[in-house]
N, CA, C and O atoms as a Tinker XYZ file with bonds, in Angstrom:
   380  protein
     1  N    186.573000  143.483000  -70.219000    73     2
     2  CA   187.880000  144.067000  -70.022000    64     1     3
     3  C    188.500000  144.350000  -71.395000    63     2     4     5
     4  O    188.413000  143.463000  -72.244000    81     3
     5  N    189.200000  145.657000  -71.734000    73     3     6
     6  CA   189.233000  146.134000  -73.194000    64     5     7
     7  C    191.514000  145.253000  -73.131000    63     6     8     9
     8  O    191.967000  144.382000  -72.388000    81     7
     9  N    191.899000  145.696000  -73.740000    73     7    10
    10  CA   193.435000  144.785000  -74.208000    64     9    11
    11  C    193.980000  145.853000  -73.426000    63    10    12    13
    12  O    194.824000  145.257000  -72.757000    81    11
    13  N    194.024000  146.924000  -73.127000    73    11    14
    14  CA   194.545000  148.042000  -72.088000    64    13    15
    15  C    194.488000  147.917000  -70.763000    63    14    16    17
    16  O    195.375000  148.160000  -69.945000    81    15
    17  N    193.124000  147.425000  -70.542000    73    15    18
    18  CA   193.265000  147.118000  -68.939000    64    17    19
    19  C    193.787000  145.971000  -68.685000    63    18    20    21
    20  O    194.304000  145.838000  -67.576000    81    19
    21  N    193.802000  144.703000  -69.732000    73    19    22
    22  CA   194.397000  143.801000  -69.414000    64    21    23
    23  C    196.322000  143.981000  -69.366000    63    22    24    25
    24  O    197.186000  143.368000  -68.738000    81    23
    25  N    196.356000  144.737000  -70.023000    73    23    26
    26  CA   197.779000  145.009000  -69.934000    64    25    27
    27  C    198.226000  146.291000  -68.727000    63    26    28    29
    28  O    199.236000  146.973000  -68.900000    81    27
    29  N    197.507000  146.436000  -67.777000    73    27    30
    30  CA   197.625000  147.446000  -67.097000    64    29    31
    31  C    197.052000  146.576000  -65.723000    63    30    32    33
    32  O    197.044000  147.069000  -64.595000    81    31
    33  N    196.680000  145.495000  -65.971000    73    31    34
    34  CA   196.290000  144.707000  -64.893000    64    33    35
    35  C    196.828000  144.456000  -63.985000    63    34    36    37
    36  O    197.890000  144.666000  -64.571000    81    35
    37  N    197.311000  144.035000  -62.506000    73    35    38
    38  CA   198.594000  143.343000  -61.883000    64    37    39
    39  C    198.555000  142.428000  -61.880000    63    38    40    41
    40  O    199.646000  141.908000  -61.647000    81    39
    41  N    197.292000  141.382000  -62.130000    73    39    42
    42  CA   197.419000  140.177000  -61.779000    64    41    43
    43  C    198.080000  139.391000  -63.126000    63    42    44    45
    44  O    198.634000  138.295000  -63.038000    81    43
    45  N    197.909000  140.210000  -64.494000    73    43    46
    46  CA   197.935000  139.803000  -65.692000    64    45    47
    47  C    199.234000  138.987000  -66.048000    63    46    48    49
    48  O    200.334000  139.201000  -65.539000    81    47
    49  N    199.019000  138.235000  -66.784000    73    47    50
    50  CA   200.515000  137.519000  -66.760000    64    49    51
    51  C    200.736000  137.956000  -68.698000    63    50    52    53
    52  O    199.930000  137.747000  -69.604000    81    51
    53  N    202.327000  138.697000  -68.781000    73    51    54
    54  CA   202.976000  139.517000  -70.039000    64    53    55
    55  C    203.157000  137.822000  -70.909000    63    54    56    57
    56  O    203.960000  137.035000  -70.405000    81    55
    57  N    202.565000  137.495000  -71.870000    73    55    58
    58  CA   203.417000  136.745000  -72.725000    64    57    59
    59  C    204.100000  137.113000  -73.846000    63    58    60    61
    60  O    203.539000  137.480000  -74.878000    81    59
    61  N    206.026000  136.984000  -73.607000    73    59    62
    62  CA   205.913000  137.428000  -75.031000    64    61    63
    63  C    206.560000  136.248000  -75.888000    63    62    64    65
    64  O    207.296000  135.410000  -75.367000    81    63
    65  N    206.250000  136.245000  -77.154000    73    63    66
    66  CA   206.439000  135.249000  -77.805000    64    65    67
    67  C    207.038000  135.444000  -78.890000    63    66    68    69
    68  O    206.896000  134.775000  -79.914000    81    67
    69  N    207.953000  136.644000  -78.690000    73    67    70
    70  CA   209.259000  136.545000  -79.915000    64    69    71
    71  C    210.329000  135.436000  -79.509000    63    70    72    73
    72  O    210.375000  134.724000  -78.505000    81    71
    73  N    211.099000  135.510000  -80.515000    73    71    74
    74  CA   212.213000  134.309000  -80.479000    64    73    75
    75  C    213.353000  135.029000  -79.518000    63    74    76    77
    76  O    213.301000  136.258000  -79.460000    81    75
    77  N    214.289000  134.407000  -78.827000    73    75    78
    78  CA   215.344000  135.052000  -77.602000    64    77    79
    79  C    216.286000  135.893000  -78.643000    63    78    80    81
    80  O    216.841000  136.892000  -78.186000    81    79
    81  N    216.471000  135.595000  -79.833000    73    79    82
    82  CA   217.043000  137.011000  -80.748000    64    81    83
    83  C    216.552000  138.071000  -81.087000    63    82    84    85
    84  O    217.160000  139.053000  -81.513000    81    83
    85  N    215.283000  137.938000  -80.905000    73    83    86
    86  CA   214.979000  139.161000  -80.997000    64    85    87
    87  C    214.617000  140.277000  -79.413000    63    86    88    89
    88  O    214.459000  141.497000  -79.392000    81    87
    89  N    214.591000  139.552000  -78.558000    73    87    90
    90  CA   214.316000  140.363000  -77.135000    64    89    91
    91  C    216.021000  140.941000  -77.384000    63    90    92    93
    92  O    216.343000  142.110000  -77.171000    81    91
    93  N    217.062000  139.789000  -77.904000    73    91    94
    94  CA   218.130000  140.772000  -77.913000    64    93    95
    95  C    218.298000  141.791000  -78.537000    63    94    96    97
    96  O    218.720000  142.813000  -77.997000    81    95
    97  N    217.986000  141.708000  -79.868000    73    95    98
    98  CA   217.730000  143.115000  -80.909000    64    97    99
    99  C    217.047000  144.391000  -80.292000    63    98   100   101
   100  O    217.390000  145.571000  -80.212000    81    99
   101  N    215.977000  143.703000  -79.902000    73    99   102
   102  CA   214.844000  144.408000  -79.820000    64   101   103
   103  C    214.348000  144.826000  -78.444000    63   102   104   105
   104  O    213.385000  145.587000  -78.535000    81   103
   105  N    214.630000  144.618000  -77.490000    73   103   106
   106  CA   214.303000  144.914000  -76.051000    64   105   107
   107  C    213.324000  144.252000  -75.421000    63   106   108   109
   108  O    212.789000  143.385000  -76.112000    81   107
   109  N    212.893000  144.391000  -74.265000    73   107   110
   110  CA   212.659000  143.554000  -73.428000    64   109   111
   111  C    211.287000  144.200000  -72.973000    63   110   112   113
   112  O    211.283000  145.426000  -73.087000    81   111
   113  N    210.346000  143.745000  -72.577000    73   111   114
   114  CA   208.993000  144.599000  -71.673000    64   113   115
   115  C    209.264000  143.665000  -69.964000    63   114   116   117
   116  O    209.320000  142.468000  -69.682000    81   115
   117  N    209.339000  144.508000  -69.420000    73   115   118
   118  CA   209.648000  144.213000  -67.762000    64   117   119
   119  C    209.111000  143.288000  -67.468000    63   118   120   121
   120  O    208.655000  142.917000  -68.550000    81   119
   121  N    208.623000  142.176000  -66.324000    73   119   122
   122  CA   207.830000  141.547000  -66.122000    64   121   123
   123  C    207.270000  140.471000  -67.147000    63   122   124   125
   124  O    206.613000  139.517000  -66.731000    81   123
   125  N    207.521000  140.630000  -68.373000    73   123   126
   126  CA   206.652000  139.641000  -69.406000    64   125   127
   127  C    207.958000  138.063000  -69.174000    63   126   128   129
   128  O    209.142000  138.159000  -68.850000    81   127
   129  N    207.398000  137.143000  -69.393000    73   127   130
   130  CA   207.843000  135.913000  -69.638000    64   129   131
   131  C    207.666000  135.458000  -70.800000    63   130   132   133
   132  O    206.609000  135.319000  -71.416000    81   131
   133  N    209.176000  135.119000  -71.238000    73   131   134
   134  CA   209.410000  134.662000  -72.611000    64   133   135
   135  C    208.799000  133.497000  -73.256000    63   134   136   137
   136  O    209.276000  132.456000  -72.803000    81   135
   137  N    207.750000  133.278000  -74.318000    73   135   138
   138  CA   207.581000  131.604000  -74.628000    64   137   139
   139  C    207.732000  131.533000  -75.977000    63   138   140   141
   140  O    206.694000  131.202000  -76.550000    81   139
   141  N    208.725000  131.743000  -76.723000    73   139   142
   142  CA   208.731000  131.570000  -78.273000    64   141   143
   143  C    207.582000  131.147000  -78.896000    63   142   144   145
   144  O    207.406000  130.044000  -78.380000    81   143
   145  N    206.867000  131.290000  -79.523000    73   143   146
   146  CA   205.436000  130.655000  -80.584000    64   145   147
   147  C    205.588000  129.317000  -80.811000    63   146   148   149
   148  O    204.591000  128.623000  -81.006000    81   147
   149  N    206.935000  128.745000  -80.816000    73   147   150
   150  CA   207.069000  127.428000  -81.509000    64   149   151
   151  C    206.605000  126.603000  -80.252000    63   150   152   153
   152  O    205.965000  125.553000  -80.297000    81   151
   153  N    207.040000  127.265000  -79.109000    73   151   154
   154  CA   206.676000  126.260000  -78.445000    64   153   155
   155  C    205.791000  126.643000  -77.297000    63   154   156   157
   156  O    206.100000  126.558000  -76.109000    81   155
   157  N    204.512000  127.130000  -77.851000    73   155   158
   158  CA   203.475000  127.535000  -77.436000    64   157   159
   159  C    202.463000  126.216000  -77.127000    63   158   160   161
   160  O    201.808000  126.327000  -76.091000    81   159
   161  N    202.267000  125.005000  -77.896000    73   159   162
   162  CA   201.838000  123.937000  -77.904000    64   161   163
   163  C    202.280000  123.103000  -76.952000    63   162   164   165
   164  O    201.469000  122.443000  -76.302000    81   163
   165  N    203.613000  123.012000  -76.735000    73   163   166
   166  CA   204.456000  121.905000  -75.926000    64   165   167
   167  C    204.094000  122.738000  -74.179000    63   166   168   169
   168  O    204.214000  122.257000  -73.052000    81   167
   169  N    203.689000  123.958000  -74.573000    73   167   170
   170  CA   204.008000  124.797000  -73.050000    64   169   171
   171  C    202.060000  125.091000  -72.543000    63   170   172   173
   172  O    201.818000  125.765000  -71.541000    81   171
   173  N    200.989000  124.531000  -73.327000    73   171   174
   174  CA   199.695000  124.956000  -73.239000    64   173   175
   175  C    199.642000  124.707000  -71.545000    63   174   176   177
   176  O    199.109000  125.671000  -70.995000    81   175
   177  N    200.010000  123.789000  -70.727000    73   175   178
   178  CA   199.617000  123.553000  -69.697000    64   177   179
   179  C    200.317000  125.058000  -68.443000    63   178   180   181
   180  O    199.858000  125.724000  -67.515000    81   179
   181  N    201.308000  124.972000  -69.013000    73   179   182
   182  CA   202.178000  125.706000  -68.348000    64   181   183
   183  C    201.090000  126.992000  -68.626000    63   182   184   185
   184  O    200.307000  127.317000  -67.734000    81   183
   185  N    201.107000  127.593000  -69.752000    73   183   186
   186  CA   199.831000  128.817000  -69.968000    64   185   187
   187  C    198.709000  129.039000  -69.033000    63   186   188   189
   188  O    198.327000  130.125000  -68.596000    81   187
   189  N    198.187000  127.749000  -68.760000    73   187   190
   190  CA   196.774000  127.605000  -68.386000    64   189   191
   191  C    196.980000  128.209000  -67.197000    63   190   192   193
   192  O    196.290000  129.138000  -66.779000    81   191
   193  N    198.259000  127.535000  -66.408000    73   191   194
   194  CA   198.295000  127.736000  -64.672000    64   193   195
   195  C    198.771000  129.235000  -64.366000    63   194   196   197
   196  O    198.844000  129.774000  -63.262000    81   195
   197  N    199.123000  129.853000  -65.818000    73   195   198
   198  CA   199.501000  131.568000  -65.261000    64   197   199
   199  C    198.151000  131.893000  -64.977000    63   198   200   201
   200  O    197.062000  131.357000  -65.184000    81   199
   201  N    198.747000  133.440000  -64.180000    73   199   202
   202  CA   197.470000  134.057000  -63.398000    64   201   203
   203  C    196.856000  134.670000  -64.932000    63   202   204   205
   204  O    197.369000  134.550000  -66.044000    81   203
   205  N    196.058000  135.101000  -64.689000    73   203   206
   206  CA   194.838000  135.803000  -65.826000    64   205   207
   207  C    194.572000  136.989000  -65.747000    63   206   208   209
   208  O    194.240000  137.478000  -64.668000    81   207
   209  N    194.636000  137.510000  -66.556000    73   207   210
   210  CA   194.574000  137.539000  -67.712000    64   209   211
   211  C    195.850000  136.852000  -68.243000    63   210   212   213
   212  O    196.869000  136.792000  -67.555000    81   211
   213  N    195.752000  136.251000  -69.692000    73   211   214
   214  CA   197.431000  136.505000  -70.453000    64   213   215
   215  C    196.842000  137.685000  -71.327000    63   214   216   217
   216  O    195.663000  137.975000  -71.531000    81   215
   217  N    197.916000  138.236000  -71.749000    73   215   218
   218  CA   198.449000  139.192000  -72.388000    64   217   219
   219  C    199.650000  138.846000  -73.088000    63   218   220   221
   220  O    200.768000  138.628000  -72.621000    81   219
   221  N    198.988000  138.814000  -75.079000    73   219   222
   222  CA   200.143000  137.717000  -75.596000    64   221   223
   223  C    200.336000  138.934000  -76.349000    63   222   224   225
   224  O    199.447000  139.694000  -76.734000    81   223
   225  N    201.927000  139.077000  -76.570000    73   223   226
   226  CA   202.637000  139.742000  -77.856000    64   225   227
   227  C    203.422000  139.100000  -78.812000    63   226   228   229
   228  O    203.704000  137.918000  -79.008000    81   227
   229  N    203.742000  140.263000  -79.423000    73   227   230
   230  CA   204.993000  139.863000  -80.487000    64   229   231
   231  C    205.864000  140.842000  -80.568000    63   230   232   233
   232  O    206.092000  141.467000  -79.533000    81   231
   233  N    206.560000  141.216000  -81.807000    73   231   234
   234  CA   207.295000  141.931000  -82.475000    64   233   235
   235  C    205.739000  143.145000  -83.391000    63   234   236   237
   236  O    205.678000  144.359000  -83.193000    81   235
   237  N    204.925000  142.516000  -84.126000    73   235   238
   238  CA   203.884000  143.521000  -84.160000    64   237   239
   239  C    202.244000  142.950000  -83.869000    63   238   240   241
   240  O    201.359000  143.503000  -84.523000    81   239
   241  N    201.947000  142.118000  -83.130000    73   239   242
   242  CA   200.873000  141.455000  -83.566000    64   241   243
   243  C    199.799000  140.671000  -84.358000    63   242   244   245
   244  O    198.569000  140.621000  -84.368000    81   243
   245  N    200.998000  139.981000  -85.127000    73   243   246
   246  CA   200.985000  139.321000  -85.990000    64   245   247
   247  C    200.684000  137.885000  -85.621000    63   246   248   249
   248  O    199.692000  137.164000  -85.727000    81   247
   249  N    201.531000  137.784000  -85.296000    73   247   250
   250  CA   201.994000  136.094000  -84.371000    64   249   251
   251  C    200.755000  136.035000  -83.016000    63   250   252   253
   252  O    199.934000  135.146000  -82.792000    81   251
   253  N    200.969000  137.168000  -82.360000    73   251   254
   254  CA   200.105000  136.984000  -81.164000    64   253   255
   255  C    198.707000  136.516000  -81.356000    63   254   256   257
   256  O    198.051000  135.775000  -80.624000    81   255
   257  N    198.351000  137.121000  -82.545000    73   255   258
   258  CA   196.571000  137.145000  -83.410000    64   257   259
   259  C    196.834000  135.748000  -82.982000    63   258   260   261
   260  O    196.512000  135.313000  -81.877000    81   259
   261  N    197.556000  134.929000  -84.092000    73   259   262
   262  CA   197.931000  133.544000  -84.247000    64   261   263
   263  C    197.917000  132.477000  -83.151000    63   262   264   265
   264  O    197.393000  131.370000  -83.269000    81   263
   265  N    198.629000  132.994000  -81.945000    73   263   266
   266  CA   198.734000  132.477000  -80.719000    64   265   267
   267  C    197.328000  131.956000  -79.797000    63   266   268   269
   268  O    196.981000  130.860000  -79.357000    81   267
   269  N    196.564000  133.720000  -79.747000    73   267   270
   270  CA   195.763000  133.844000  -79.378000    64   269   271
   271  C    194.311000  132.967000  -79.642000    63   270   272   273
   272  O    193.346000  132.627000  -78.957000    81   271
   273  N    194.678000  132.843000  -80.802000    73   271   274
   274  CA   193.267000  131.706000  -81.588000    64   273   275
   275  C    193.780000  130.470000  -81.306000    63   274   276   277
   276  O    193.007000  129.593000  -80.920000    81   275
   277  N    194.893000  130.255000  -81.424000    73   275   278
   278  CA   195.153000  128.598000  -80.832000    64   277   279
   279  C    194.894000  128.579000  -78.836000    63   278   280   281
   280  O    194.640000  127.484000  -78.335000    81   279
   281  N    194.960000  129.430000  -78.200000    73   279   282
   282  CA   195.102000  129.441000  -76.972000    64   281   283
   283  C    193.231000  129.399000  -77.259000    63   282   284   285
   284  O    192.904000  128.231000  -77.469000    81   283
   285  N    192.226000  130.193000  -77.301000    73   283   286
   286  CA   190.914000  130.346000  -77.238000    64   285   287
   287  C    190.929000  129.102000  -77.891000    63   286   288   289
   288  O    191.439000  128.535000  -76.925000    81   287
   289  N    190.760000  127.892000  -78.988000    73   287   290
   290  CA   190.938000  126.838000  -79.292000    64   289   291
   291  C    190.999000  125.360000  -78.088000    63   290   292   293
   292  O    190.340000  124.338000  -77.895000    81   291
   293  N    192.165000  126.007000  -77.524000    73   291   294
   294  CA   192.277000  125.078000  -76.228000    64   293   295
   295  C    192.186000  126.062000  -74.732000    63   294   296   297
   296  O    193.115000  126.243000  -73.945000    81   295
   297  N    190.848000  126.585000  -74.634000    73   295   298
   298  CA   190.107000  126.429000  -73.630000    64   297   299
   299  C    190.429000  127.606000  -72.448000    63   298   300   301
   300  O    189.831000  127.744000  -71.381000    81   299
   301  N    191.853000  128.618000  -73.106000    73   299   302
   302  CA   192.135000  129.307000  -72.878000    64   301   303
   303  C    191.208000  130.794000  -73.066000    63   302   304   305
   304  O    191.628000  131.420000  -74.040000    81   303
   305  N    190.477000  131.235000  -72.618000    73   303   306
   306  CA   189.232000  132.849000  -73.075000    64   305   307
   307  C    190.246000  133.684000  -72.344000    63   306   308   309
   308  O    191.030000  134.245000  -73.110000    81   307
   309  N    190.403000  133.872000  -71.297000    73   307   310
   310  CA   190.748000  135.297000  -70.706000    64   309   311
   311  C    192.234000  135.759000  -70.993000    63   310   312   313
   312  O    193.032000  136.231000  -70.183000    81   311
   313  N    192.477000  135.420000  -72.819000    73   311   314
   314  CA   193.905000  136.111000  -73.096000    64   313   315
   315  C    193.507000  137.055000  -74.512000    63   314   316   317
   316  O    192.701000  136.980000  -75.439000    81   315
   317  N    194.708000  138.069000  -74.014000    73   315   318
   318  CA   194.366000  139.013000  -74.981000    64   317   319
   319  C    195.097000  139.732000  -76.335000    63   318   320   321
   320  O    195.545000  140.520000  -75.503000    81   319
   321  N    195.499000  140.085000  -77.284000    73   319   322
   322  CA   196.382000  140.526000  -78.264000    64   321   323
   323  C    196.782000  141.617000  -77.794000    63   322   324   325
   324  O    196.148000  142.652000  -78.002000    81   323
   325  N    197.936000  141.594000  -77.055000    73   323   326
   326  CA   198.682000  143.014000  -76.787000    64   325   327
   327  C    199.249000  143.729000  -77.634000    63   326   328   329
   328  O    199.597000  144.883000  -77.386000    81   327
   329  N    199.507000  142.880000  -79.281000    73   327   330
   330  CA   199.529000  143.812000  -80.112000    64   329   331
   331  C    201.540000  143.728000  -79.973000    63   330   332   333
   332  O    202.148000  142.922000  -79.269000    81   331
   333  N    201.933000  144.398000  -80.527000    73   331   334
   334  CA   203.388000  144.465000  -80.300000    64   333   335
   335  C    204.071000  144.882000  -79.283000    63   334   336   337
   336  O    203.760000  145.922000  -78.703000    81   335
   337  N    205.055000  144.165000  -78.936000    73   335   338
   338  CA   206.230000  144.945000  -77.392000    64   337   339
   339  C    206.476000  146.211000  -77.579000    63   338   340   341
   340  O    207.012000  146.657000  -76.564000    81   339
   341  N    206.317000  147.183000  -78.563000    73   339   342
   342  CA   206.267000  148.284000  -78.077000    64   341   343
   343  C    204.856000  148.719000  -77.596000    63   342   344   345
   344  O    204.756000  149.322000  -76.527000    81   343
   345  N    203.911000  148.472000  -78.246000    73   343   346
   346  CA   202.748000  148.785000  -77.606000    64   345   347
   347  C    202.631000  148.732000  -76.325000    63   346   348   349
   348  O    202.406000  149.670000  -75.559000    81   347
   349  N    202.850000  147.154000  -75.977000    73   347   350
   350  CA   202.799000  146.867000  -74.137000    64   349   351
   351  C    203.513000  148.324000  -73.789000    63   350   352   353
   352  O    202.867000  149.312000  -73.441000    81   351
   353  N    204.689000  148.296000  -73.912000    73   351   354
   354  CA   205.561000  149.100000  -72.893000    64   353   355
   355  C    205.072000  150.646000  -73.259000    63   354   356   357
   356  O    205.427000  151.390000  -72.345000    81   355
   357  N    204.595000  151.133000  -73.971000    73   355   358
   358  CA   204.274000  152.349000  -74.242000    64   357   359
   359  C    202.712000  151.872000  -73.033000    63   358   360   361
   360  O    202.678000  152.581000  -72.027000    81   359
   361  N    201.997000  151.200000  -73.097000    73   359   362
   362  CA   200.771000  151.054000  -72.073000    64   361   363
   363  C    201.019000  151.068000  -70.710000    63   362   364   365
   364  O    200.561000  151.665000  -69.736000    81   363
   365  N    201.976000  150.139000  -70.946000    73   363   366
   366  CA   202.739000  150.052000  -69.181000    64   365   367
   367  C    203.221000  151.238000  -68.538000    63   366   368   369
   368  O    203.207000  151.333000  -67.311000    81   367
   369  N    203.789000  152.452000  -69.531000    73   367   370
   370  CA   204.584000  153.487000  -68.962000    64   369   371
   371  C    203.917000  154.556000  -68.746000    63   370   372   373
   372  O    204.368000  155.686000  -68.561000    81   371
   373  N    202.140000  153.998000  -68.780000    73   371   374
   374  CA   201.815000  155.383000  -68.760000    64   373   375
   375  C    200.948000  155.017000  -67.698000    63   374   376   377
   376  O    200.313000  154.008000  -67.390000    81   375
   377  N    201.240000  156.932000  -66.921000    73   375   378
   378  CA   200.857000  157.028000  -65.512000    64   377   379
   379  C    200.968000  155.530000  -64.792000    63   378   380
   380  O    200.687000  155.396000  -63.601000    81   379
């Protein structure tokens, strides 16, 4: 499955993992659930039990890279670098 279909998936669960100031700055992708990075560790269990794919962002895919290797680390495979919230939503909006 390429990072497009996972983000085009229905079953896929949106992570995004900017801080709640910046979804205010910066806008929102529909459907995604908020988990700040910091507390990506304290929340691993909570991760595990979303549906699958995850589909982790950021602000540009920076952080998500980051996320993503600690999630594959703990046992997490079927998540993917969505790359930045605009990306998602530019993927999501089409057709």
């Amino acid at each position: 499955m390429t990072t497009v279909e996972a983000i085009k998936n229905p079953n896929a669960s949106l992570v995004d993992i900017r801080e709640p100031y910046e979804l205010e700055v910066d806008g929102l992708v529909e459907k995604a659930i908020n988990i700040p990075m910091g507390e990506i560790p304290d929340r691993l269990e909570e991760l595990k039990s979303l549906p699958k794919p995850l589909v982790i962002f950021c602000r540009s895919g920076k952080r998500a890279s980051s996320v993503l290797n600690f999630l594959n680390e703990n046992g997490i495979d079927d998540a993917f670098n969505g790359g930045g919230f605009a990306d998602v939503n530019e993927i999501l909006s089409e057709d």
